[in-house]
N, C-alpha and C positions, 0 to 999 in steps of 0.2 A: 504494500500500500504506500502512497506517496504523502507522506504526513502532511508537508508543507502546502499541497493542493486542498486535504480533507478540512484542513484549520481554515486555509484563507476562504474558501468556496462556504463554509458552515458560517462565518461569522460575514461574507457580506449576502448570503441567503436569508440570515435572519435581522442585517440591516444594524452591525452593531458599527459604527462607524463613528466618531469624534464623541459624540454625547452619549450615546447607549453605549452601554459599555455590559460586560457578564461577567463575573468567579471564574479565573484561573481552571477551577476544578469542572465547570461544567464545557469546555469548550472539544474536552474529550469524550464526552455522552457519545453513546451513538455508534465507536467505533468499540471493536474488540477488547474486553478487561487485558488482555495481553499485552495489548499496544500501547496502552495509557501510560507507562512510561516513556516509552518513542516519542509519543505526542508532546508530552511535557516539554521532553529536549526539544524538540522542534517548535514552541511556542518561546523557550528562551532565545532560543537563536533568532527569529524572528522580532522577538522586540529588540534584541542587541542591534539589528539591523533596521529598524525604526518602522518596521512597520504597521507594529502597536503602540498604542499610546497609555502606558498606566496609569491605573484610580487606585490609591490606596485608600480603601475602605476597611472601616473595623472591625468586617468579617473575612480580611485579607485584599489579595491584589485582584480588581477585577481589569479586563483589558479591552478595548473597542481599536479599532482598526483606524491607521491617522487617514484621517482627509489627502493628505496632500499624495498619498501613496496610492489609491484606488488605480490611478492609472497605470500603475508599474502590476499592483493586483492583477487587473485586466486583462493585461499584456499576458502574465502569466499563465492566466488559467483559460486563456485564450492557444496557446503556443506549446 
């Protein structure tokens, strides 16, 4: 499975993008209990590379997708 497609396609399918934001923990629902470490690392890597933007919230780090990247997004999950 290609993590970095399954992340970026689920969070601009459900439209978390600059304000909406979700829990860290829910962005790996969906796919296989096995993979949910994979996914993690590939959600770190991902923000290192800015393509999340973090909310620290008091029930931890929730993360929405930055604005100014949708197009590099796009491009990707286009390609």
């Amino acid at each position: 499975m290609n993590y970095r497609r399954f992340i970026l396609e689920k969070m601009l399918r459900h439209g978390f993008i600059g304000g909406k934001h979700t829990h860290e923990d829910n962005i790996p629902k969906g796919a296989s209990p096995t993979e949910y470490k994979a996914i993690k690392k590939e959600i770190k890597q991902l923000l290192k590379e800015g393509y999340f933007i973090p909310h620290n919230k008091p029930d931890g780090l929730h993360l929405s997708l930055n604005p100014r990247r949708i197009g590099d997004v796009e491009r990707y999950l286009a390609g």
